[in-house]
LOVO-489087 format. One record per atom (N, C-alpha, C, O): x, y, z. Coordinates in pm, whole numbers, padded with zeros to 5 digits, always signed. Each point is the difference from the previous one (the first is absolute). Layout:
# residues N
XYZ
...
This chain:
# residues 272
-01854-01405+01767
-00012+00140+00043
+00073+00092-00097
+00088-00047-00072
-00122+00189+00065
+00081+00051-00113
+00089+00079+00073
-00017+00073+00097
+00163-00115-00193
+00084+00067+00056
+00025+00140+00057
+00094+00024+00075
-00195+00080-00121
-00013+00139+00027
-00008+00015+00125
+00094+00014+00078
-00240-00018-00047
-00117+00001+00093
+00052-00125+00108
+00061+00023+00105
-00087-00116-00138
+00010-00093+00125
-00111-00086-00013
-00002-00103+00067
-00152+00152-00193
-00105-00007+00069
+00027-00163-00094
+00100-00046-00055
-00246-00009+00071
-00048-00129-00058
-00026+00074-00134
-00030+00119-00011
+00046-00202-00082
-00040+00019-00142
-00119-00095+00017
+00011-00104+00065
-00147+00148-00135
-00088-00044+00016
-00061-00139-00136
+00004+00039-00117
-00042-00150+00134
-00009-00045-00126
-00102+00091-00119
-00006-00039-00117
-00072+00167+00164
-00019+00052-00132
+00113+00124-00023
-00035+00073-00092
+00124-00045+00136
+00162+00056-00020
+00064-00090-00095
+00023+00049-00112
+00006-00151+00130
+00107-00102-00047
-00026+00091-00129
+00064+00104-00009
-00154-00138-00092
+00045-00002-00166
+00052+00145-00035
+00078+00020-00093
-00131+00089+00181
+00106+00148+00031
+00131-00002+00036
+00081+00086-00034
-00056-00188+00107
+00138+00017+00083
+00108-00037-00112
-00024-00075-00095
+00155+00143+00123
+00107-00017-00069
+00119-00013+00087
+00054+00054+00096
-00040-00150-00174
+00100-00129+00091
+00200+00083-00057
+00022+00072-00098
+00069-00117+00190
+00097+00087-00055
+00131-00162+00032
-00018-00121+00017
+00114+00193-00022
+00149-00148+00048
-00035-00014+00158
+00037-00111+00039
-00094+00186+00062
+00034+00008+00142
-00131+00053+00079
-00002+00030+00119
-00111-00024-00215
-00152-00010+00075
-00050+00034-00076
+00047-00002-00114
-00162+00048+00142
-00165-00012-00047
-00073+00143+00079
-00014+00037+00116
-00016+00011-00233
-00083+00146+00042
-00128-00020-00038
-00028-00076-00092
-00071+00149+00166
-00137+00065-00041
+00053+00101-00135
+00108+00058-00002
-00224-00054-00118
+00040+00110-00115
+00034+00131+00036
+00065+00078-00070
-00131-00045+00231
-00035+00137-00002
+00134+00032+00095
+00006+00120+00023
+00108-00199+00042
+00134-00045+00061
+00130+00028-00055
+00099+00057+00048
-00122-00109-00160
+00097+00015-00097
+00054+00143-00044
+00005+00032-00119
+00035+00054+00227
+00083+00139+00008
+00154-00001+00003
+00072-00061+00079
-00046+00122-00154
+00171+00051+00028
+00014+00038+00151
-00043+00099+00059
+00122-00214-00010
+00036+00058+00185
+00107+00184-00050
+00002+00098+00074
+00030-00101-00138
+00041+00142-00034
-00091+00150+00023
-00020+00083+00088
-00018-00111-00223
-00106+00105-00025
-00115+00023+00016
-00058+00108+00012
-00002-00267-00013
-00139-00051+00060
-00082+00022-00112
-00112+00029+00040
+00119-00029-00177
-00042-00013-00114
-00057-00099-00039
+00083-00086-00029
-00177+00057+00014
-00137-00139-00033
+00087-00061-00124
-00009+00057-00109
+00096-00176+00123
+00035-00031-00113
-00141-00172-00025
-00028-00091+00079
-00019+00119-00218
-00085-00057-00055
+00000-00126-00022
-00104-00064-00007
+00229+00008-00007
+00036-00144-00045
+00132-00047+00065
+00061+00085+00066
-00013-00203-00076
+00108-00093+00070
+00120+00089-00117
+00111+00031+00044
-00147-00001-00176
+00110+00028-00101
+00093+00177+00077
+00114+00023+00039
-00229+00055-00049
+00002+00112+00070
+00105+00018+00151
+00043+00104+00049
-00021-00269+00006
+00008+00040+00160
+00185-00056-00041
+00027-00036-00115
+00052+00037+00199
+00134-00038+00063
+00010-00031+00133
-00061+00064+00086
+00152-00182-00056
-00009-00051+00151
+00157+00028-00011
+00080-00059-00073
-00058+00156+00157
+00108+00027+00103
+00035+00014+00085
-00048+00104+00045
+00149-00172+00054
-00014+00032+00135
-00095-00062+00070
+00005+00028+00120
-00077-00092-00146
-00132-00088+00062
-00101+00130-00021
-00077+00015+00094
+00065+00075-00195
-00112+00085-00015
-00012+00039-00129
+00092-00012-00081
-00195+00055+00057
-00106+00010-00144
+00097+00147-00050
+00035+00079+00087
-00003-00057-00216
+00025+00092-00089
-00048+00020-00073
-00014-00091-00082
-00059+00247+00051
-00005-00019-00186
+00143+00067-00073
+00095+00054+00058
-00109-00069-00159
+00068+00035-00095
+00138+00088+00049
+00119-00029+00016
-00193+00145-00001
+00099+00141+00005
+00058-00037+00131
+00113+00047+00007
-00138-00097+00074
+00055-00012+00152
+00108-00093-00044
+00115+00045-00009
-00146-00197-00026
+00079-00087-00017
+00111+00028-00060
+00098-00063+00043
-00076+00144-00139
+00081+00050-00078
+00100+00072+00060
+00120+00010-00022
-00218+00052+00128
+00115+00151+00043
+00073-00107+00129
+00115+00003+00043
-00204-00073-00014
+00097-00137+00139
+00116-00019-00063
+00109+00049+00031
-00138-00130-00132
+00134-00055-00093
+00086+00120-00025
+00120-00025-00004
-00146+00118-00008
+00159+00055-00058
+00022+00073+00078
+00064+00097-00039
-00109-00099+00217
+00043+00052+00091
+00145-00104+00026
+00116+00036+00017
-00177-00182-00023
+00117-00108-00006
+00136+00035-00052
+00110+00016+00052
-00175-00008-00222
+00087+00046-00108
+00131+00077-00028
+00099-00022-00069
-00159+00169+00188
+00049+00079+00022
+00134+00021+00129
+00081+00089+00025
-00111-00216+00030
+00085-00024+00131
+00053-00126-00016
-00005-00066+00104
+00052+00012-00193
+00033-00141+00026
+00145-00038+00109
+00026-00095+00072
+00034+00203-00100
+00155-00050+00089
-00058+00070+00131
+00059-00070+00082
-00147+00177+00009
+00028+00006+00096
-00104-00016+00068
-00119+00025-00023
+00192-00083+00139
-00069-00062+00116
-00159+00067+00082
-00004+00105+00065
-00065-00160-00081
-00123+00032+00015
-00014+00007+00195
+00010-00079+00093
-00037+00221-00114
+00005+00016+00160
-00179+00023+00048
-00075+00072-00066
+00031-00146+00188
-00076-00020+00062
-00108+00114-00003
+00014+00003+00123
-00094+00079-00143
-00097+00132+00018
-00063+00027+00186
-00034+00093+00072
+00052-00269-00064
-00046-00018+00186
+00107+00016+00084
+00002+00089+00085
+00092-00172-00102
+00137-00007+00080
+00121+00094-00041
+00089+00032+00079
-00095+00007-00201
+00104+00034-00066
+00103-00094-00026
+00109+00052-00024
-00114-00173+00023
+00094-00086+00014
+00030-00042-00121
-00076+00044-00086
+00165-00119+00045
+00019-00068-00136
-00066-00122+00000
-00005-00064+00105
-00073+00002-00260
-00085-00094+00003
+00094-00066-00100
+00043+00030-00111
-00030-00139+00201
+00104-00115-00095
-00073-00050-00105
-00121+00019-00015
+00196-00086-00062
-00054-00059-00118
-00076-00156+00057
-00045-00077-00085
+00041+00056+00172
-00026-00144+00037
-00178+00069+00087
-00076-00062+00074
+00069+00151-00106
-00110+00084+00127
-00103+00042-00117
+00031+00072-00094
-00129-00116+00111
-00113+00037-00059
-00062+00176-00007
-00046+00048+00104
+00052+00040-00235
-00004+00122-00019
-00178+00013-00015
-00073-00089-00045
+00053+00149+00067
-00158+00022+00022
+00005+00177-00021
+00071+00066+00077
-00144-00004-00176
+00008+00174-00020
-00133+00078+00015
-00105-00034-00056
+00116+00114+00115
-00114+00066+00071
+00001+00191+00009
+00085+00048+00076
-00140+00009-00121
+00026+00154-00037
+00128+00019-00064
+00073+00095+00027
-00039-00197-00124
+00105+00052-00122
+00149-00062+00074
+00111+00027-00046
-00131-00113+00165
+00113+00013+00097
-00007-00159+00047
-00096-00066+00039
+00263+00022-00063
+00017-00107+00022
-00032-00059+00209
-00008+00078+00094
+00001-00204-00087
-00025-00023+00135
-00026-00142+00038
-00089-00066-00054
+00185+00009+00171
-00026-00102+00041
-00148+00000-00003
-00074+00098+00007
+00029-00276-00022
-00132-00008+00022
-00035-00010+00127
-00121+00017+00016
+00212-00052+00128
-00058+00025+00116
+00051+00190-00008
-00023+00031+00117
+00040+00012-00139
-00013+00159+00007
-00088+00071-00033
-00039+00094+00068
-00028-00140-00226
-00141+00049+00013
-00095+00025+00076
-00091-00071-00042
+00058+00121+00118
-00111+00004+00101
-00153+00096-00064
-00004+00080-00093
-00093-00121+00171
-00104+00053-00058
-00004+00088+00101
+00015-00040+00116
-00042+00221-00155
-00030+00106+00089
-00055-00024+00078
+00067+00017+00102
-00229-00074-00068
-00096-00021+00035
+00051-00070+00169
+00041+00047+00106
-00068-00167-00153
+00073-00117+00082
+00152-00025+00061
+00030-00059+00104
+00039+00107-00180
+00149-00002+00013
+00022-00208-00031
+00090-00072+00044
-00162+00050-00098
+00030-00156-00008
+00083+00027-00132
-00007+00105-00064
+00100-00234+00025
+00065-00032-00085
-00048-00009-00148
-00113-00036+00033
+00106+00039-00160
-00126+00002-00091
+00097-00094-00102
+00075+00037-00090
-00106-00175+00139
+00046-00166-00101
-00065+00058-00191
-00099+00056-00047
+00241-00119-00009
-00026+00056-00215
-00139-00097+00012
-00090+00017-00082
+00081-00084+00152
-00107-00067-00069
-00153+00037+00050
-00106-00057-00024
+00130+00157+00093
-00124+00088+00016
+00020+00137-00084
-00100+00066-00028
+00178-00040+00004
+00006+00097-00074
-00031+00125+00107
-00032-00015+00118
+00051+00156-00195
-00012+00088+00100
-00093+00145-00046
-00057-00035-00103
+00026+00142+00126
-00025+00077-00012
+00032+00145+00003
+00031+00043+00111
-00032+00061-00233
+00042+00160+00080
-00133+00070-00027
-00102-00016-00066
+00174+00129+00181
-00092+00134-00026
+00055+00087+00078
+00019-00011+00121
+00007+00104-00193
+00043+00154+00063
+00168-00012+00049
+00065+00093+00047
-00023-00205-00068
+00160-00002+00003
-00001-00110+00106
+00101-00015+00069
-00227-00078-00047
+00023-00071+00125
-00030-00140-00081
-00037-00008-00117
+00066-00113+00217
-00001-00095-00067
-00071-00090+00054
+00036+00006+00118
-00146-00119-00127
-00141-00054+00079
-00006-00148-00025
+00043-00053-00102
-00085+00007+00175
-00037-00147+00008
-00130-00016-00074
-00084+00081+00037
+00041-00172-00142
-00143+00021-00091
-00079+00011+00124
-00101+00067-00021
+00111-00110+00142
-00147-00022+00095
+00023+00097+00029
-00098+00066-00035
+00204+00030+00105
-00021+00153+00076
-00073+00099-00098
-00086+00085+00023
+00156-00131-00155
-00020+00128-00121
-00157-00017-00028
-00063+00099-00036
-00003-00222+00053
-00120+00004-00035
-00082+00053+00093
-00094+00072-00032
+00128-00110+00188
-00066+00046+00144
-00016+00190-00026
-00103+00068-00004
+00234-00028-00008
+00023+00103-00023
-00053+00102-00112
-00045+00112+00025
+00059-00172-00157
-00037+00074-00110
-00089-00022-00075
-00003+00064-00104
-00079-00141+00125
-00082-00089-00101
-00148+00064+00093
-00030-00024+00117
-00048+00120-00231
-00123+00056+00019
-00087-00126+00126
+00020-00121-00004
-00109+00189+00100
-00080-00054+00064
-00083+00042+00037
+00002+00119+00029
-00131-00205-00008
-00137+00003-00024
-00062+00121+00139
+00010-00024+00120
-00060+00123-00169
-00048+00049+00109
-00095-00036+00033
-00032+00098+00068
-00070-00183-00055
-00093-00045+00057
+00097-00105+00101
+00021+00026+00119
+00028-00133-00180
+00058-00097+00127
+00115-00009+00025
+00050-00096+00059
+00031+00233-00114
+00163-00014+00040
+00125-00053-00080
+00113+00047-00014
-00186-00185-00042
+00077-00111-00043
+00046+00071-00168
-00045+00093-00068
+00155-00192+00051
+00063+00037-00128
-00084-00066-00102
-00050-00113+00006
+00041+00222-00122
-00097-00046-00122
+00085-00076-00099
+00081+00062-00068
-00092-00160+00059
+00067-00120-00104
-00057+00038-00143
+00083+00056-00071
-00209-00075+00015
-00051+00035-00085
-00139+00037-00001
-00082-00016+00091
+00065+00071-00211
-00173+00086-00020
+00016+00107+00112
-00077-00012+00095
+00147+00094-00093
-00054+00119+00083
-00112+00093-00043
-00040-00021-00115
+00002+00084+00157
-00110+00084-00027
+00031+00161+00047
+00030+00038+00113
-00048+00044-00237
+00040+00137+00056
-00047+00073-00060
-00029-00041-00113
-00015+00215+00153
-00074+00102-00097
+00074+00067-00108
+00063+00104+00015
-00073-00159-00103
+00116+00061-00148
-00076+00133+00015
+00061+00063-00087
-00174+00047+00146
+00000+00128-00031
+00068+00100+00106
+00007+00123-00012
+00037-00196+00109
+00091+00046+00126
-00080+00059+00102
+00057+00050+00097
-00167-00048-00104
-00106-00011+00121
-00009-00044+00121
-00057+00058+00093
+00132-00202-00086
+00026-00097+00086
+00137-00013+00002
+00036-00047-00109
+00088+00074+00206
+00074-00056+00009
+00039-00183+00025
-00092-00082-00004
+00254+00038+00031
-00005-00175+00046
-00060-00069-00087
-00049+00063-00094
+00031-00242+00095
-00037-00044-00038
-00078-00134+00086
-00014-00003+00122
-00020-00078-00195
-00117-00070+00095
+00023-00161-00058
+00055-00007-00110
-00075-00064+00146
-00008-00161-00024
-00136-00014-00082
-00094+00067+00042
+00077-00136-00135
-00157+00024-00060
-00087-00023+00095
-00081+00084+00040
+00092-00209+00006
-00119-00058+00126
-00040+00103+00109
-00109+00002+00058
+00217+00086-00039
+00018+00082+00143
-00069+00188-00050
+00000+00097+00076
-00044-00097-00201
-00005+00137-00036
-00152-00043+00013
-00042-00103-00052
-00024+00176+00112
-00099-00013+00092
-00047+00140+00037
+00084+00088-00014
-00237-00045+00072
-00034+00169+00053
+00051-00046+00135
-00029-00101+00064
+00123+00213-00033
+00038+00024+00106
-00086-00041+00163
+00047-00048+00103
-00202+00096-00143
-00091+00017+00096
-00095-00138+00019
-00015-00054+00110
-00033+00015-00207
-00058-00140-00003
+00094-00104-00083
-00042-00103-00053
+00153+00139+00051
+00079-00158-00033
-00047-00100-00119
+00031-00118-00007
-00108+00185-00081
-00117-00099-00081
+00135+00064-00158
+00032+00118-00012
+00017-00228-00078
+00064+00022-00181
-00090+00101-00053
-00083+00066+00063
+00103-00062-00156
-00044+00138-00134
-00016-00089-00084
+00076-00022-00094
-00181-00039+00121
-00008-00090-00118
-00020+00028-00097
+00028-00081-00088
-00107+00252+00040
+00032+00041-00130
+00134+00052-00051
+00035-00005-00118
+00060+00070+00247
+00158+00016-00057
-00078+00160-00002
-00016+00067-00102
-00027-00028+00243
-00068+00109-00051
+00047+00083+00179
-00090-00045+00071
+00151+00107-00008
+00008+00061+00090
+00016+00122-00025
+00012+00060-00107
-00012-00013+00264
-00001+00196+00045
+00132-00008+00101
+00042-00074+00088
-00010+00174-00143
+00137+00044+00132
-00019+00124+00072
-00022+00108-00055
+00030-00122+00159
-00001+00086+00126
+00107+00019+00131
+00006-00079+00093
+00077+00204-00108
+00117-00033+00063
+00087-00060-00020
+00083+00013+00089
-00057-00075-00161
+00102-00099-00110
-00051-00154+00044
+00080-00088+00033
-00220+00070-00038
-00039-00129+00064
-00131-00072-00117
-00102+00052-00046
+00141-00140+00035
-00115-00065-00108
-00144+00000+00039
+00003+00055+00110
-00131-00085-00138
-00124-00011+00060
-00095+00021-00114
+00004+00075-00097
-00120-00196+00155
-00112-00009-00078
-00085+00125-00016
+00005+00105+00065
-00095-00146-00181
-00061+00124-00059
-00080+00088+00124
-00012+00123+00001
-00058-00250+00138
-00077+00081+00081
+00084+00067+00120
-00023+00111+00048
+00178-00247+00014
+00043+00093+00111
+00086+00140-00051
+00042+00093+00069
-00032-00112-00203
+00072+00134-00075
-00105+00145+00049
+00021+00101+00067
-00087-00132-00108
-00144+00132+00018
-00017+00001+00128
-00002+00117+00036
-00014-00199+00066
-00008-00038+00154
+00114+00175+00036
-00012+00122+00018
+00084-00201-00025
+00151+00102+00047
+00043+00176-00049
+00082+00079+00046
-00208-00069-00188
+00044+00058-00073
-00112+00062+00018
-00016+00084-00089
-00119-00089+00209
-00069+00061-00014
-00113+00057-00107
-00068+00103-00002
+00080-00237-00100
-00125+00040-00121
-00050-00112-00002
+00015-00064-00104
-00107-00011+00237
-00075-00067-00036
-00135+00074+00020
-00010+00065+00104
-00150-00067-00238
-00117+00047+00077
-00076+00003+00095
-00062-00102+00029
+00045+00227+00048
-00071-00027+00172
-00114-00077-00022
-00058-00061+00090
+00024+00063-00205
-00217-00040-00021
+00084-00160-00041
+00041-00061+00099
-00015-00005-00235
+00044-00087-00004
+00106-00125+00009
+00009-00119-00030
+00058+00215+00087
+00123-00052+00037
+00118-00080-00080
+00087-00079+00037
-00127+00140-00170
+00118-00073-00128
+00093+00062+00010
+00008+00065+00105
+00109-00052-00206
+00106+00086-00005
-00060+00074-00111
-00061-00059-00089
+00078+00217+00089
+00025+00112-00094
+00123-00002-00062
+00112-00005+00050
-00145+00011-00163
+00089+00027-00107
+00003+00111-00086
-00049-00041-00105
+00089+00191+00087
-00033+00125-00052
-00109+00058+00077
-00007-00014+00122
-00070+00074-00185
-00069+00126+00052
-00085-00050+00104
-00063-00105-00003
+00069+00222+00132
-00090-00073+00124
-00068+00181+00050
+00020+00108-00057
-00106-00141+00187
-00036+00101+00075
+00051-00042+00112
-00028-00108+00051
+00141+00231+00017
+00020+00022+00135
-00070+00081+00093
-00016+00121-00017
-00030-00187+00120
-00093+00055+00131
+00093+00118+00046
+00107+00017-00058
-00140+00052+00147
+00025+00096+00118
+00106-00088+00063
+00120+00027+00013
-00194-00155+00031
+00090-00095+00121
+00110-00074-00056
+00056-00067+00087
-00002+00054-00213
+00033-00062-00071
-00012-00150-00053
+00085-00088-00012
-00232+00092-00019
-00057-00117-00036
-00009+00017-00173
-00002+00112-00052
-00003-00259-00039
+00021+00010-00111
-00119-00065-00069
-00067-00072+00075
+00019+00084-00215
-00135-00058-00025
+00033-00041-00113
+00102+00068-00012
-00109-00148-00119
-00029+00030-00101
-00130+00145-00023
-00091+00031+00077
+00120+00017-00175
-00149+00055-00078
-00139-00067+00061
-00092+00050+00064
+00116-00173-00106
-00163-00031-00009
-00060-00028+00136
-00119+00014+00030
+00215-00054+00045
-00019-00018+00121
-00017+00104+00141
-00030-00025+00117
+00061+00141-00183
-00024+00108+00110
-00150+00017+00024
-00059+00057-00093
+00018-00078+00149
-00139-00002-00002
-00096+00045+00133
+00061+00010+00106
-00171+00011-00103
-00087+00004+00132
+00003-00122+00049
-00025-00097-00071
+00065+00085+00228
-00019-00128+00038
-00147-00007+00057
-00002-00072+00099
-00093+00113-00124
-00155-00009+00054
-00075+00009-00141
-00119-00031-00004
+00168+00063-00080
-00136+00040-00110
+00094-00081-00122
-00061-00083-00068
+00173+00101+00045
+00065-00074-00069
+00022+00149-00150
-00006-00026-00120
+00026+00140+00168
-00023+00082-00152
+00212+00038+00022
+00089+00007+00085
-00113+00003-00215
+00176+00035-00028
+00059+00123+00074
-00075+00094+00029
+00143-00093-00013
+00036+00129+00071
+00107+00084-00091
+00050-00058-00096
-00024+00157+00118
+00129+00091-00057
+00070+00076+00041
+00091-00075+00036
-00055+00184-00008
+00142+00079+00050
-00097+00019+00161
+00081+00010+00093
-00204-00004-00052
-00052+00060+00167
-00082-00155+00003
-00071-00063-00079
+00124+00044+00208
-00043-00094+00109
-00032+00002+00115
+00034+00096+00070
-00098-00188-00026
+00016+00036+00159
+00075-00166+00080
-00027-00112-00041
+00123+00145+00160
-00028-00132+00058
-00014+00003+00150
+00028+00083+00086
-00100-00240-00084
-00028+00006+00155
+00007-00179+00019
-00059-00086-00065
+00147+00073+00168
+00012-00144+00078
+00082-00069-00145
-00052-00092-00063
+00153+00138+00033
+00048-00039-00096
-00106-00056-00171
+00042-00093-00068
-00110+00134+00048
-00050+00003-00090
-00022+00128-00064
+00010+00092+00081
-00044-00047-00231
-00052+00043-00067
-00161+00076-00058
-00085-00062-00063
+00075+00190+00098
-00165-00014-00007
+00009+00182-00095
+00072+00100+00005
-00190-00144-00078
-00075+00168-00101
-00026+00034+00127
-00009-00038+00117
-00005+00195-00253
-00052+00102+00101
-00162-00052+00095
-00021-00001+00121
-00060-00034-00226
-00135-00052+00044
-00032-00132+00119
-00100+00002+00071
+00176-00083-00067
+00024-00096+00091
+00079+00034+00151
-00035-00039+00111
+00164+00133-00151
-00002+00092+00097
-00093+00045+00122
-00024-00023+00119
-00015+00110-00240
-00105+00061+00093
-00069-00085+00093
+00007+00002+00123
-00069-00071-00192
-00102-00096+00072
+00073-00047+00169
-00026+00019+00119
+00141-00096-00211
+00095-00033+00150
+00046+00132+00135
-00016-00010+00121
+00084+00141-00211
-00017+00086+00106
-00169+00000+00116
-00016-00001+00122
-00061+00001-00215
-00124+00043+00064
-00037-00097+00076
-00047+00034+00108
+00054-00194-00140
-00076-00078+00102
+00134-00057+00105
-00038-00062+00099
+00158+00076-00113
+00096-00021+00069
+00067+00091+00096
+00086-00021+00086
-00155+00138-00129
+00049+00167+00093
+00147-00025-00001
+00061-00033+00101
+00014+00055-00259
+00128+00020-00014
+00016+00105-00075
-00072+00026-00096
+00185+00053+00141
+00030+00120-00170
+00160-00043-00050
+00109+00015+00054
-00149-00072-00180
+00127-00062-00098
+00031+00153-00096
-00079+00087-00036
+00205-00097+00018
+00068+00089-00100
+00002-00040-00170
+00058-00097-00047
-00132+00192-00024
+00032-00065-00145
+00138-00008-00038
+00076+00090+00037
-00032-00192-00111
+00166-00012-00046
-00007-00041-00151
-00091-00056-00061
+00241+00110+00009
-00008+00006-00100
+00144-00169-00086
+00078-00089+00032
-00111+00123-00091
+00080-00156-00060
+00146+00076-00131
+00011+00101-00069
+00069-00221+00096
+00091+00048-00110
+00048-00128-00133
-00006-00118+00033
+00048+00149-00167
+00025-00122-00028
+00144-00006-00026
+00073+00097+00014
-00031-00218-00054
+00137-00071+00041
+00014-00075-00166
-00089-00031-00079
+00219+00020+00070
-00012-00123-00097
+00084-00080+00049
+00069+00061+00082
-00023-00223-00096
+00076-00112+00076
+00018-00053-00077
+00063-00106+00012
């Protein structure tokens, strides 16, 4: 398991993983418990304290030592004095029994050989800090380990699990890597237009740029606005009746053998 995470190193991990005196990380693990800086290689890292250093941290540990050698190192939890026979464990710059450490979260004890965590002046158990801070999938909740998926044009807030980034509405991948956002919500090319009100009344595709809007607010492509009885194109005057589309000439006909009087209407266009 790697010492970071907790998780299984996987046998196609192994030839990534970098092995240290006191465990075994995933490549992508291997952070300064300090600063949390991606250190690249085993050369890069320092084990102190039962936790990962790079460079500049390790350095500034040591000559915190350096700097105090004759006096007595008092507790940050208890305030107490930590004998020399008592295991020193340092955590926000500040010396501390290792049962004194506690993780914010939990209030449990946090053992060197789990090593520990900060943020914001507080100090975490790797499992709280990950429960807690570690991006998660808005589709299923769960924490994203790797491959997240997210909109680099900021369209879409969160991020998504690859498997789980999905149209919102029919649940079906992007298998071209090709979605619409609506409301800050992902969706295929058709429930996108569904929601968005530009699919054609005559054919029922999605519109994309220039359309004709009805009176009722119905949408057409161009080519598709049409007589629904004679089939001739129509343009800015229409008529409708029973939810359809009809010319002036077909109209008529229908007023006359149906004993109805329809209103001519006029159309507007849109671009999408």
């Amino acid at each position: 398991k790697c010492t970071d995470c907790h998780e299984d190193i996987l046998p196609s991990e192994q030839p990534d993983s970098i092995k240290m005196a006191y465990g075994v990380y995933h490549f992508e693990c291997l952070n300064c418990a300090q600063c949390r800086r991606h250190l690249g290689n085993a050369l890069e890292a320092h084990e102190y304290e039962g936790r990962i250093l790079c460079e500049e941290d390790f350095v500034r540990m040591i000559s915190l030592e350096i700097q105090r050698p004759q006096r007595v190192k008092l507790c940050a939890g208890c305030e107490g004095p930590i004998q020399a026979n008592e295991r020193t464990v340092y955590a926000l710059d500040k010396p501390w029994h290792e049962h004194h450490l506690c993780c914010y979260h939990c209030l449990k004890p946090i053992p060197s050989s789990v090593g520990h965590l900060e943020k914001d002046g507080r100090v975490y158990c790797p499992k709280d800090y990950k429960e807690l801070f570690s991006a998660k999938c808005r589709a299923c909740g769960l924490i994203i380990e790797k491959d997240a998926v997210s909109a680099h044009d900021g369209r879409l807030s969160g991020k998504w699990h690859a498997s789980c980034f999905r149209c919102t509405t029919c649940r079906k991948p992007f298998t071209d890597k090709k979605f619409y956002v609506h409301k800050n919500a992902p969706y295929c090319k058709r429930h996108y237009h569904r929601l968005n009100n530009s699919l054609c009344m005559r054919c029922d595709e999605p519109i994309e740029g220039s359309c004709i809007q009805t009176a009722e607010g119905w949408r057409f492509h161009g080519r598709c606005f049409i007589c629904s009885m004679c089939g001739m194109k129509l343009k800015e005057n229409y008529y409708s009746f029973e939810h359809q589309t009809y010319c002036e000439k077909d109209m008529a006909y229908i007023q006359r053998t149906r004993n109805v009087r329809v209103e001519r209407r006029k159309t507007t266009y849109h671009d999408i």
